[in-house]
C-alpha positions in Angstrom: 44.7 7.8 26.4 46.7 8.2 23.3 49.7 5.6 23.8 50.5 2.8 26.2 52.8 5.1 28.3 50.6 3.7 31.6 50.6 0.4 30.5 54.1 0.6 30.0 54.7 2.2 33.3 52.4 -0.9 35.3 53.7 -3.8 33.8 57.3 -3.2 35.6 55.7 -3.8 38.4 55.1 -7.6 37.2 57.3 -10.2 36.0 56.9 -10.4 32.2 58.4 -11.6 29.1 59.5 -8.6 27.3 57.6 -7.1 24.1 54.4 -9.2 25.4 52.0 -6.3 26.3 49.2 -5.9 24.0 46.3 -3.5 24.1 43.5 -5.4 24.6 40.2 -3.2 25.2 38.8 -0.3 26.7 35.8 0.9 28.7 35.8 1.5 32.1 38.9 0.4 33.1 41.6 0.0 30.2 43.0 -4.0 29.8 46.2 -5.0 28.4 47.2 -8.3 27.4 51.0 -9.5 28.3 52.8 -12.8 28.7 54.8 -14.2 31.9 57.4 -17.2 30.6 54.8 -17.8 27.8 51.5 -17.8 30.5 48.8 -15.1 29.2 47.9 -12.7 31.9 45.4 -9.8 31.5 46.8 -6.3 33.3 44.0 -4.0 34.0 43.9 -0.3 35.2 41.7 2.5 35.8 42.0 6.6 36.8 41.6 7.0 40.0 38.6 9.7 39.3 37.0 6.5 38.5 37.7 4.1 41.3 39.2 4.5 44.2 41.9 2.3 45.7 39.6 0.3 48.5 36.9 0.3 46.3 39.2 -2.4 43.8 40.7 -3.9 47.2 37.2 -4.9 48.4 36.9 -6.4 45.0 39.7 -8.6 45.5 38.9 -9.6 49.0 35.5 -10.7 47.4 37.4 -12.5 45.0 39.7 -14.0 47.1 37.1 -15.2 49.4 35.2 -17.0 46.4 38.6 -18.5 45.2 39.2 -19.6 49.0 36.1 -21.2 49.0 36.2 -23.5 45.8 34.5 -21.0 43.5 35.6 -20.8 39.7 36.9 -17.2 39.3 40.0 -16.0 38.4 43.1 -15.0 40.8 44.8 -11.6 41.0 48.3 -11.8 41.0 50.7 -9.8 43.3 53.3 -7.5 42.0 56.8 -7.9 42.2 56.9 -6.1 45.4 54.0 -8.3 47.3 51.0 -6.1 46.3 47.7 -6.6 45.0 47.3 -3.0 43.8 49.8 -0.6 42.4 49.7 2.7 41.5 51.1 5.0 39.0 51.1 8.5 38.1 51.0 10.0 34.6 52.1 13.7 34.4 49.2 14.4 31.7 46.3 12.5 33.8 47.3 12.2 37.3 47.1 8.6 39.0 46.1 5.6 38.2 45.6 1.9 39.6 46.5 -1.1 38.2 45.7 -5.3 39.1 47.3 -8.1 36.8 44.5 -11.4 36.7 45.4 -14.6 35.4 43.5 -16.2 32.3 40.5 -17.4 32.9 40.1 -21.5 31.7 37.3 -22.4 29.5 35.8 -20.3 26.5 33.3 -18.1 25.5 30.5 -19.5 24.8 27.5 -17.4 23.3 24.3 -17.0 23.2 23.2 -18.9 20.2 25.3 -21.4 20.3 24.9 -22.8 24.2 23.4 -25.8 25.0 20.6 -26.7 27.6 23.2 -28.2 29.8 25.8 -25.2 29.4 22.6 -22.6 29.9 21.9 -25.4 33.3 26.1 -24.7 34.6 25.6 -20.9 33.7 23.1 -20.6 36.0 24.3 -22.8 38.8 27.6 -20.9 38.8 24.7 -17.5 39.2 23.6 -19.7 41.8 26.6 -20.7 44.0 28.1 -17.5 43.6 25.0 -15.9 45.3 25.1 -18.8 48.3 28.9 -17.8 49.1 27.9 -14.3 49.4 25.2 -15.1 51.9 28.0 -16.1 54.1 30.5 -13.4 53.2 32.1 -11.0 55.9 34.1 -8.3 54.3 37.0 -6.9 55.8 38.2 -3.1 56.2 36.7 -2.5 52.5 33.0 -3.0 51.9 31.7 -2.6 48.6 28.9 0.0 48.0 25.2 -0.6 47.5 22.6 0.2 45.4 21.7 3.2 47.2 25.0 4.4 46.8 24.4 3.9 43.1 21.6 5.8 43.0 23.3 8.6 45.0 26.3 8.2 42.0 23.4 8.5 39.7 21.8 12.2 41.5 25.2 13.6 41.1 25.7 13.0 37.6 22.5 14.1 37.1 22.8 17.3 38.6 25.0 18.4 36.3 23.5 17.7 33.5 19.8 19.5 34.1 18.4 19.1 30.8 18.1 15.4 31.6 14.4 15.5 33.0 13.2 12.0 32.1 16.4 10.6 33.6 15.5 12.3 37.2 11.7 11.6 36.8 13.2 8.1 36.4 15.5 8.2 39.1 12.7 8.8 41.6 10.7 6.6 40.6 13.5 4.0 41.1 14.2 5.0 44.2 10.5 4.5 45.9 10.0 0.9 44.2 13.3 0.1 45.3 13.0 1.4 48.7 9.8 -0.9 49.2 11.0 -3.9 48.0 11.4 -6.6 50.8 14.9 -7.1 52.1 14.9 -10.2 53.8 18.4 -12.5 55.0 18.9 -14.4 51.6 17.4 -11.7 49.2 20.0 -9.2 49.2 24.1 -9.5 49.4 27.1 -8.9 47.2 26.5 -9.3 43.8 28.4 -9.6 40.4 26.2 -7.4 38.6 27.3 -8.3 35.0 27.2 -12.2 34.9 26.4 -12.1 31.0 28.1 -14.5 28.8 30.9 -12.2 28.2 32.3 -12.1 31.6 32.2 -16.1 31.8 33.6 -19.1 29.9 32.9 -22.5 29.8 35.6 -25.8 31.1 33.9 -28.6 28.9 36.4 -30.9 31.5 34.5 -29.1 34.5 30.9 -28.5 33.4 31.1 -25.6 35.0 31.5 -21.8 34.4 34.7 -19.4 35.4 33.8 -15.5 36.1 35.8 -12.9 35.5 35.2 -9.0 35.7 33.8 -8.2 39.6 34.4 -4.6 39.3 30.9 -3.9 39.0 30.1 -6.0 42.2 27.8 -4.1 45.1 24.6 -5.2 47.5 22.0 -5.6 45.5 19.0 -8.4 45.6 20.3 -11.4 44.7 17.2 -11.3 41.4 19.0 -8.4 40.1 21.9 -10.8 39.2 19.8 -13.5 37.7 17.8 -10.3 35.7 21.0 -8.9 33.9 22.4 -11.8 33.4 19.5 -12.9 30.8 18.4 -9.6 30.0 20.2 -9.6 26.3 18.0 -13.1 26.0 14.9 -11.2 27.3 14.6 -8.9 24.7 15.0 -11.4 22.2 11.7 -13.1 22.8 11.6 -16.1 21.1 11.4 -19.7 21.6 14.9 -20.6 21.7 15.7 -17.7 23.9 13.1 -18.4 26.5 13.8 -22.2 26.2 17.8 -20.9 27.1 15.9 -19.0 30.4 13.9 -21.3 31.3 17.4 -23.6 31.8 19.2 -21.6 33.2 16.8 -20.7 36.0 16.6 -24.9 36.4 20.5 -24.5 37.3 20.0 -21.5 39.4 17.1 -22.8 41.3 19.2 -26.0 42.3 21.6 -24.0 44.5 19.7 -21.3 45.7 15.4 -20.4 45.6 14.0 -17.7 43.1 10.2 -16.9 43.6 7.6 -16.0 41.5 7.5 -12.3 43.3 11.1 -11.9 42.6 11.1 -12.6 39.0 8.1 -9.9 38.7 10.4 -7.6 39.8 12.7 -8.4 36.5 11.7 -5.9 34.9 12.1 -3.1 37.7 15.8 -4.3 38.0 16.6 -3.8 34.1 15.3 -0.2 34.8 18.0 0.2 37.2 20.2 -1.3 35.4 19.6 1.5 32.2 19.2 4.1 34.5 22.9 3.3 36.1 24.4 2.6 32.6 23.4 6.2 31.4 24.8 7.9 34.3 28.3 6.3 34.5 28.5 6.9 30.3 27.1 11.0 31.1 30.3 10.8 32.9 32.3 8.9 30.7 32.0 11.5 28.2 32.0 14.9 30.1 34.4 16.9 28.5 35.5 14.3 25.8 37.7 16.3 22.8 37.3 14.3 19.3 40.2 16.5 18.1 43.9 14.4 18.8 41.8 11.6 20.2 42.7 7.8 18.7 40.3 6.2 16.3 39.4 3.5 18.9 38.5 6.0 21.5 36.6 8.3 19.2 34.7 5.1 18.2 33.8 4.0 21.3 32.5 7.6 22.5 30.2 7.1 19.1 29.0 4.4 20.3 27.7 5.2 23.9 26.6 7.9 23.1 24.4 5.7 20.7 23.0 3.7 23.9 22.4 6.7 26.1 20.1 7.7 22.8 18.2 4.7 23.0 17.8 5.0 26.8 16.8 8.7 27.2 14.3 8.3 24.3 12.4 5.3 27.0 12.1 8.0 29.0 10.1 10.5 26.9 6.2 10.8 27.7 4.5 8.5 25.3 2.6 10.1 22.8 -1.4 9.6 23.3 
């Protein structure tokens, strides 16, 4: 996208205060920043080649259940017109959808600089998140699983066939997977990108807000609690396993985490690769440098960087 002509177009469908909107990032969805009689609120859209419409309503049902229910998170906002969801069409790309979130309270907090007790609140919010979703009934719009991410994953693959490690991995996945146990309180709706970047901290609270469900499908419950210290993981050091080790003591006084689950760590940051490469394959299928912006040039560079790193784990070692 080469201008804010979309941005442009959604925000009408909001209240605003007028020259407010701000570009704000871009990966898989594109986020603006605007301001509503001086309140920050955060406008986010997507092409609808890359969500569909119920996909982002079950994502706001999930969301308003949490909020319903006491949970810190975020609201959506309704348009001018009563809607969650609106939807605009660009002559150049087709249609697109858009949602407008509040601000979320708190701050970022990261990794180096949290304290035990912040590490203890991040992972009781993990925690109580993952106890409301034992209990959640979706409506009309179900999110999908993580079958139906590995079905995403087979189709990207396909058409790209030089990508042999990436299948080889892929079926792998899908037999461990298959045999894991998937017992009532193991598996249910899941953020699926609880890092510190999609939460900030209310010193007044103690507690944790999230933001960013878009990501959210059935999963085991351990797969949450995996990515969400993964970046700490590969850092293996004292203070990084001393900020685990706390944040599993707040998980684990909400909701239980075995031994066996936490083995399975490991398989679950597989998955977790394995999904990332596929959705940036498609992210950059038929990407053209030439009249592209800086920032979107840059950020192709730069996944195409991790999908680099990824594919070369899935070489045959070298004897």
């Amino acid at each position: 996208m080469e201008n804010d002509t979309v941005a442009k177009q959604f925000i009408r469908h909001w209240e605003h205060d007028a020259q407010t909107l701000k570009f704000w990032r871009a990966s898989s969805n594109f986020v603006y920043t605007f301001e509503r009689d001086g309140i920050r609120q955060f406008l986010r859209f997507v092409h609808e080649e890359d969500n569909a419409i119920d996909r982002i309503q079950s994502e706001l049902d999930f969301m308003l259940y949490l909020i319903g229910h006491g949970y810190p998170t975020v609201s959506p906002i309704r348009s001018a017109d009563g809607n969650w969801i609106e939807a605009v069409q660009s002559e150049e790309d087709g249609r697109y959808y858009g949602v407008v979130f509040e601000q979320a309270r708190g701050s970022y907090v990261s990794l180096d600089q949290m304290t035990d007790r912040q590490a203890e609140a991040w992972g009781a919010a993990l925690g109580c998140l993952h106890r409301l979703s034992e209990s959640y009934v979706p409506g009309d719009t179900i999110r999908g699983n993580w079958q139906d991410a590995l079905t995403f994953i087979s189709s990207i693959l396909d058409r790209h066939p030089r990508e042999v490690g990436a299948r080889q991995e892929l079926a792998r996945l899908r037999e461990r997977l298959s045999a894991l146990p998937a017992d009532a309180g193991k598996i249910g709706l899941i953020h699926y990108d609880f890092e510190t970047d999609n939460v900030f901290y209310e010193a007044e609270g103690s507690r944790f807000y999230a933001i960013d469900f878009d990501d959210a499908m059935y999963h085991w419950y351990a797969m949450d609690v995996a990515a969400a210290v993964s970046d700490l993981a590969e850092q293996d050091d004292a203070d990084a396993r001393r900020t685990i080790d706390h944040f599993l003591t707040g998980y684990r006084s909400v909701k239980t985490l075995d031994e066996y689950e936490m083995r399975q760590f490991a398989l679950f940051q597989r998955f977790a690769d394995l999904y990332r490469f596929a959705r940036i394959l498609r992210s950059v299928e038929g990407f053209d440098a030439s009249g592209s912006p800086a920032w979107a040039i840059a950020l192709m560079n730069k996944l195409l960087g991790i999908n680099a790193r990824i594919r070369e784990g899935y070489r045959p070692k070298q004897v």
